[in-house]
C-alpha positions in Angstrom: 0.0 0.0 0.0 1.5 3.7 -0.9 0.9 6.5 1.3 1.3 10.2 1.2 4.6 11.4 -1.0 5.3 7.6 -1.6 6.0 7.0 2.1 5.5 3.2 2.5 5.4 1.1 5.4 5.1 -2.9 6.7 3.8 -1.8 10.3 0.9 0.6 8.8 -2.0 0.3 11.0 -5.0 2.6 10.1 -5.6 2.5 13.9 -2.2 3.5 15.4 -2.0 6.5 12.4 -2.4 9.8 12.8 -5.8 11.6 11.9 -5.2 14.2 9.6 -4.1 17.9 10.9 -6.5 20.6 10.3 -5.5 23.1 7.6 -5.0 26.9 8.4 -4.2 30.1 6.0 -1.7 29.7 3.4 0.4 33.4 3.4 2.9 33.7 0.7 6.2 36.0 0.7 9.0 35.7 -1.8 9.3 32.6 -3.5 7.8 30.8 -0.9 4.4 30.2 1.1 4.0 29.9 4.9 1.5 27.1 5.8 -0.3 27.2 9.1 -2.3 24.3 10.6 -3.3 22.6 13.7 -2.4 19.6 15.3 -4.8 16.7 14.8 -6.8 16.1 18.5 -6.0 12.1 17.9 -2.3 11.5 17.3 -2.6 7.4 16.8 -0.4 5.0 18.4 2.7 7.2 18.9 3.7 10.7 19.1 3.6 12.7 15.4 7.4 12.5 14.5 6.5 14.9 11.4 4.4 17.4 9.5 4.4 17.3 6.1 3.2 20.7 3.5 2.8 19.2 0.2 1.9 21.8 -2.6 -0.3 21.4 -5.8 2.9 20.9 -7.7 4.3 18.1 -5.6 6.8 20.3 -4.1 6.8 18.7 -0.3 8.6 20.0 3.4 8.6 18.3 6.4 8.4 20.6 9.7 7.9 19.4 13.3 4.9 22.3 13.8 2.7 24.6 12.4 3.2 26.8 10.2 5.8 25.0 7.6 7.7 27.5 4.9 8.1 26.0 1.7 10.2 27.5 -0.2 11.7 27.3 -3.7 8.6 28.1 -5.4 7.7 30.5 -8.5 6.9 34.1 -7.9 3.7 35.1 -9.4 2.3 31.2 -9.4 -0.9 30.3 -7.7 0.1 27.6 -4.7 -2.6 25.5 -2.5 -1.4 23.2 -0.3 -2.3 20.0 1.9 -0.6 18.8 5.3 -0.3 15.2 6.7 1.2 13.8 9.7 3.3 11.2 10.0 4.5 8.7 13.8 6.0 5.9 14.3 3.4 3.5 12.8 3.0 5.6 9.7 1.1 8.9 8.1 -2.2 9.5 8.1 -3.9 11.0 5.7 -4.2 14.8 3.6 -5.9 17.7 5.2 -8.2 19.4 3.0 -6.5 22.2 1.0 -5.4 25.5 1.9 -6.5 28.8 0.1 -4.2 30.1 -2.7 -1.6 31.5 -2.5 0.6 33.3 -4.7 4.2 34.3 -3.8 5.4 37.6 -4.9 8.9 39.6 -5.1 9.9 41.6 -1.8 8.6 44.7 -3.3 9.4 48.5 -2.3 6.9 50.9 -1.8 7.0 54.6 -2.7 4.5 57.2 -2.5 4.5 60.0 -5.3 5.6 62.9 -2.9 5.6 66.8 -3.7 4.8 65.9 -7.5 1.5 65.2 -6.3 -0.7 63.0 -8.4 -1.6 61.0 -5.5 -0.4 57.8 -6.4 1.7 54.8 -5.4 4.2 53.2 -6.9 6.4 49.7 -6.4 9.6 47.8 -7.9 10.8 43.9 -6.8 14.4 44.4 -4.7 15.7 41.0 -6.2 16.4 42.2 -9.5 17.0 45.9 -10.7 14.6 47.1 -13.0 12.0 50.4 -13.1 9.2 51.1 -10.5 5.3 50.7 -11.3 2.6 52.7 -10.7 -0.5 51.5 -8.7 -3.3 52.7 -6.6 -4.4 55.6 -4.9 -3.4 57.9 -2.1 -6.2 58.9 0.4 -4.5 62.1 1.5 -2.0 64.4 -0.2 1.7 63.4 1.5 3.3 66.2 -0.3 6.8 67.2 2.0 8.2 64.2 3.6 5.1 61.9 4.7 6.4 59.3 7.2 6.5 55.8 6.0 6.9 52.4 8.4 6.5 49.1 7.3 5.7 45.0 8.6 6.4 42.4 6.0 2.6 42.9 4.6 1.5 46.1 5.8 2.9 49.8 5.2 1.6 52.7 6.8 2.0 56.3 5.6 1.2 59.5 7.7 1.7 63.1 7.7 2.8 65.6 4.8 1.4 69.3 4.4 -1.3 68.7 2.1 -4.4 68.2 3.8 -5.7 66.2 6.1 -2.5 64.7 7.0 -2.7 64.2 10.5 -4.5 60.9 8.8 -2.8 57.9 8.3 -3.3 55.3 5.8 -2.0 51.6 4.6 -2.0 49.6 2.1 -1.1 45.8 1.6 2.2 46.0 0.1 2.2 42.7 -2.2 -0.8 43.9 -3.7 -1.8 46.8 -5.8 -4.5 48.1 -4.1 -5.5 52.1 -2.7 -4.6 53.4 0.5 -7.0 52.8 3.5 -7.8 54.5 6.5 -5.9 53.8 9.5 -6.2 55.9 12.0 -4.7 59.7 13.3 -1.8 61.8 14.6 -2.2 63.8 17.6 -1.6 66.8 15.2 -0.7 67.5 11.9 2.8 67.0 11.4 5.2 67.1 7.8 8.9 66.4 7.3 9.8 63.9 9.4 10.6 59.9 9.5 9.7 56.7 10.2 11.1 53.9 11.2 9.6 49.9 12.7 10.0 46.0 13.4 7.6 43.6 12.5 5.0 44.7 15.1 5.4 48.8 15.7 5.6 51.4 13.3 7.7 54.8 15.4 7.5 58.0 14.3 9.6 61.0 15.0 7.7 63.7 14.2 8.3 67.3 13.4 6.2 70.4 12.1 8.2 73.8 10.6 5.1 75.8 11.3 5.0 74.7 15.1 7.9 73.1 16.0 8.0 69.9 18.1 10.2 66.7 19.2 7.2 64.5 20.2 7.8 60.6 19.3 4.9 58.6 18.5 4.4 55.1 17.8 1.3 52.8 16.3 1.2 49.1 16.4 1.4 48.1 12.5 -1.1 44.9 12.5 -3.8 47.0 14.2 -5.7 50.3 12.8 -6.4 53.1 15.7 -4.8 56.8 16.6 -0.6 56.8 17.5 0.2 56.5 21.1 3.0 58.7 23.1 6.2 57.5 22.9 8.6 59.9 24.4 10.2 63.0 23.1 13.4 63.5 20.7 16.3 65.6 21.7 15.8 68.4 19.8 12.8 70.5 18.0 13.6 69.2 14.6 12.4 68.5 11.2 13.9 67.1 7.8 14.9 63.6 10.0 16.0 60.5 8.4 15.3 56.8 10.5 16.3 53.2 10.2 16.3 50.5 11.9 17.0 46.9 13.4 14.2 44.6 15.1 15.2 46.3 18.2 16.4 49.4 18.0 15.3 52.7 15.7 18.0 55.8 14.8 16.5 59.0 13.9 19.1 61.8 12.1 17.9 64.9 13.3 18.2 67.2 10.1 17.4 70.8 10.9 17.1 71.6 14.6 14.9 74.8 15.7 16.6 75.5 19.1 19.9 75.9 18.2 19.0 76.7 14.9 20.6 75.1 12.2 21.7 71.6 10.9 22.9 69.4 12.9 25.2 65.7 12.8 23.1 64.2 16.0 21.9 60.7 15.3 19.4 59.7 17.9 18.2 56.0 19.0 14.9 54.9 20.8 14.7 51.1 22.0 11.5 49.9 19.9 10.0 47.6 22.3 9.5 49.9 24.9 8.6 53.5 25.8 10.3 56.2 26.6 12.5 59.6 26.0 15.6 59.1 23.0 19.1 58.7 23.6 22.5 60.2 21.8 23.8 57.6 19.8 26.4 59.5 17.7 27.6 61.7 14.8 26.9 61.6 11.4 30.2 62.5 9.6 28.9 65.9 8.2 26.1 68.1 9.5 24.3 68.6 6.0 21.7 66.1 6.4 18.7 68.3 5.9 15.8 66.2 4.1 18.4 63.0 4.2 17.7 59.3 3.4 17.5 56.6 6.1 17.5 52.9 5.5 19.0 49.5 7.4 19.8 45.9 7.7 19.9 44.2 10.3 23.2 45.2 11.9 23.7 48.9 9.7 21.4 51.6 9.8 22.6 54.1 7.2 22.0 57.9 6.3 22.8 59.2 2.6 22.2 62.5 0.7 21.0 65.7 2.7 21.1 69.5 1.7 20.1 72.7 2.9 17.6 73.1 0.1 16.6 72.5 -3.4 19.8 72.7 -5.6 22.0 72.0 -2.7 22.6 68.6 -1.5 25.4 66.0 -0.9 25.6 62.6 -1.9 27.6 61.0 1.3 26.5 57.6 2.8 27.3 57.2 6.2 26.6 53.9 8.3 26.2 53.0 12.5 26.9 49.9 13.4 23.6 49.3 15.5 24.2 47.3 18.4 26.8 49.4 19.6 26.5 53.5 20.2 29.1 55.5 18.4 30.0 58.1 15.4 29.3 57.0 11.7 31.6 56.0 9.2 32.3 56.7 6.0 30.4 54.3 3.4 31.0 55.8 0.1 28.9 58.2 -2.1 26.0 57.9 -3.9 26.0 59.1 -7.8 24.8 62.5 -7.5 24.1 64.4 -3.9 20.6 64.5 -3.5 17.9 66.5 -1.6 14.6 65.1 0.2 14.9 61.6 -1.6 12.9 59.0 -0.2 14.7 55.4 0.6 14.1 52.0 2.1 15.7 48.6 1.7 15.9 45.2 1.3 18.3 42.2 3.2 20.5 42.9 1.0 20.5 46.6 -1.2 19.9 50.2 0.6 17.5 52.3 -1.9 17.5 55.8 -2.5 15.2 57.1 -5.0 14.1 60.9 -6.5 15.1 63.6 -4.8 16.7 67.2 -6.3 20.2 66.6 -7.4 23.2 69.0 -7.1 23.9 67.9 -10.6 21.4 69.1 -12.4 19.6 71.5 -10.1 16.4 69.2 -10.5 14.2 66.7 -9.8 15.0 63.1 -10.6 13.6 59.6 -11.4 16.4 57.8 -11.1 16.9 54.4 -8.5 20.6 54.3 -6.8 21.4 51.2 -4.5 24.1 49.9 -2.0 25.0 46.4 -1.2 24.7 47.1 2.4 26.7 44.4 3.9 29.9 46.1 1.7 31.1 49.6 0.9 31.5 51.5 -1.6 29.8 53.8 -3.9 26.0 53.6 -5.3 24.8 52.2 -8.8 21.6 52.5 -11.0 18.7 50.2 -10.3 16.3 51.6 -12.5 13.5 55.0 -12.9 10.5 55.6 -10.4 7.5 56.8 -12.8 8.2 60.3 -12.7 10.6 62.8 -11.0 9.7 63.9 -7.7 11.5 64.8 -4.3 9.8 65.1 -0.6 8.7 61.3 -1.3 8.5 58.6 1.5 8.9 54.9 0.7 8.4 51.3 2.9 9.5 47.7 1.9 8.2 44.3 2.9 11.6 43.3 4.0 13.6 46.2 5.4 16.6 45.7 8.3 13.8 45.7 11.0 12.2 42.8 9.9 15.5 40.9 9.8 
């Protein structure tokens, strides 16, 4: 007699096998599909030894508990899957089948910034290539609108258009319009974001009524931010990144002194609470700057005092230790109020005004974060634009 995935077996007793486990929601990421379940109640003779996720295409993984991530799948195929269990005395038999599932490229997210248009627009971080244009903004996010991000889930708040002490999300691996998710405390416009897997911080800032509140929302849920604690200066024009436990915030432009400033703050995610000095950025001009991270580097790039003046240096922190930045390279042309994210691997930075040609720009630059050196075209966003914000579905927090 043949079993499930060809598994034979001279003790097999129907009565001694396990029933079969019950099947839960398929989820997909890139190239591969997590598949939950739950433990059958009656387990047979033995203890279960194994699960086994066996896709429509025969591709099979063995796990010892729910949920089981098979990988090595096709990006942009439909999956559904089927689980059995398997002890001592052999397997018993399929679950029903899961949903569908359809993995998709790690995609960064980019929202179309003083340009206006209200729109959104993504490009895969596997392969370099141009962005896309989808959906719909609710608000206008015009002058640096805050962007955090979970693996599914980005969140974009603030800007100077209106009603932009709103926040909204969308589901990144789709190509849906924003959604409501919930307020501010005020309206507030060029600042950052940065987040882990579960909360979204933001260190907020407002030229017309300056403030160093930090606020924070919990990513998975929709509802009004919460009080985090303050920042260490009045400031606006901030850049942030960020590990799974700890978020740096460049300060930009402080109010009181007034002036740029090299400060790089840090605020421990998990928990509440006033920020901390974590060091120097190499230079001071990091007005409107670009923040992105892996897991262990949480990097700062391009900066100005303006439109027409920028400057194109990458700095890095080493984040599980405080200290000054060093000196990554350059990127290919210094760049004001770009937006930027990242992937495991590549640091993006994208639009912005360049020195160079005392305009707006389309153009993609990247990093190979785990190295150093100087940036490299990836590709063109849909159109030119500057004060833009961006998110990823797998940035350094989520690492």
């Amino acid at each position: 007699m043949r079993f499930p995935a060809g598994f034979i077996s001279a003790s097999f007793d129907p009565l001694k096998n396990p029933d079969a486990p019950t099947i839960g929601e398929a989820t997909a990421g890139d190239g591969n599909v997590s598949v939950a379940f739950t433990a059958p109640a009656n387990v047979g003779g033995s203890a279960i030894t194994a699960y086994y996720a066996v896709a429509n295409t025969g591709t099979t993984v063995s796990g010892a508990s729910s949920p089981i991530s098979v990988t090595g799948l096709t990006n942009d195929t439909p999956y559904t899957f089927q689980v059995w269990a398997l002890n001592g005395y052999g397997p018993g038999p399929f679950s029903g089948a899961s949903n569908s599932a359809t993995p998709v490229a790690t995609r960064a997210i980019n929202n179309s910034g003083d340009v206006g248009g209200g729109y959104y627009t993504y490009f895969t971080m596997s392969s370099p290539g141009n962005a896309t244009t989808f959906g719909s903004l609710l608000y206008d996010r015009s002058q640096f609108a805050g962007g955090v991000s979970s693996a599914t889930r980005g969140v974009f708040a603030g800007g100077s258009g209106s009603g932009v002490s709103n926040m909204e999300y969308i589901t990144i691996l789709t190509n849906g319009n924003g959604t409501s998710f919930g307020s501010l405390s005020s309206s507030f416009f060029q600042f950052s974001g940065a987040s882990n897997s579960t909360r979204g911080i933001w260190f907020l800032a407002n030229q017309s009524s300056p403030t160093d509140l930090i606020q924070y929302i919990t990513i998975a849920s929709t509802g009004s931010s919460t009080s985090f604690g303050t920042s260490l200066g009045q400031n606006r024009g901030s850049g942030s990144g960020a590990n799974s436990t700890r978020a740096l915030c460049a300060l930009g432009f402080l109010e009181s002194p007034f002036g740029q400033t090299n400060t790089v703050q840090y605020v421990t995610i998990a928990t509440t609470g006033n920020a901390s000095d974590f060091g120097d950025l190499t230079t001071a001009e990091r007005y409107k700057t670009a923040g992105f991270s892996s897991s262990t580097r949480v990097f700062f790039g391009a900066g100005g005092g303006g439109t027409g003046s920028a400057f194109n240096v990458i700095d890095y922190f080493t984040v599980a230790t405080t200290g000054n930045a060093t000196d990554f390279g350059d990127l290919n042309a210094g760049l004001n109020a770009p937006a930027s994210t990242s992937s495991s691997v590549y640091g993006f930075v994208m639009g912005g005004y360049s020195s160079v040609t005392g305009a707006m720009t389309s153009s993609i630059q990247y990093i190979t974060m785990s190295s150093s050196g100087n940036s490299s075209s990836w590709g063109s966003l849909s159109a030119a634009q500057y004060d833009n914000e961006a998110c990823s579905s797998a940035h350094g927090g989520l690492q």
